[in-house]
N, C-alpha and C positions, 0 to 999 in steps of 0.2 A: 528567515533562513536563507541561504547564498545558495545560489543555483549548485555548487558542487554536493554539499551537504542533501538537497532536496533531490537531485539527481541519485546520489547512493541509497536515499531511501525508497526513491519510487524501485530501484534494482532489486532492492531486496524483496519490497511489497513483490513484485513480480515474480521474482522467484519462490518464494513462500506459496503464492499461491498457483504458479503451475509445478511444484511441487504435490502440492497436496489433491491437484487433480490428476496428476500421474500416479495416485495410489500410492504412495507415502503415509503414513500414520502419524496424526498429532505426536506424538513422542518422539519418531525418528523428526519432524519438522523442529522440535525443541532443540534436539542434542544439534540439528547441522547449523542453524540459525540464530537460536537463543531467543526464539518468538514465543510466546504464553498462548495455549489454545484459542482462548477467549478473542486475541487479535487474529491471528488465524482463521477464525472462525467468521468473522467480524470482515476479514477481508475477501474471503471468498466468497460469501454473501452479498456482498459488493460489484467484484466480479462478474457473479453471474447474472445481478438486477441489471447490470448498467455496461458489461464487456472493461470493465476498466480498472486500472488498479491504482491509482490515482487517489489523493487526499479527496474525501467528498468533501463538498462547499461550505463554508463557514457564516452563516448570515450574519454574525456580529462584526465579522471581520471587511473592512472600509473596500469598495471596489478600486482597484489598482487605476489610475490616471494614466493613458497612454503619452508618452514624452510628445511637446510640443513642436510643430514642424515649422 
């Protein structure tokens, strides 16, 4: 995924979910964002485990190489 693409999504993760902690209701979060409760749900939970709203870690996925100095 290219840093702009993954930059819009972490925006949105974060809005979605200080949305939904401002008393917002799953259906008005649907109609302004177009997100499914279930990710919703999923991401505040997240949130509140860890303060972040960020893609949690992927263990399959290969750790990134820092470029050669």
């Amino acid at each position: 995924m290219d840093e702009q693409k993954k930059s819009e999504h972490s925006v949105t993760r974060r809005d979605v979910v200080m949305a939904m902690l401002s008393g917002h209701t799953y259906r008005q979060i649907m109609a302004k964002f177009g997100k499914r409760p279930k990710y919703v749900k999923r991401w505040v939970k997240r949130y509140q485990e860890t303060g972040k709203t960020n893609d949690a870690p992927r263990p399959w996925q290969p750790k990134k190489l820092s470029p050669a100095h």
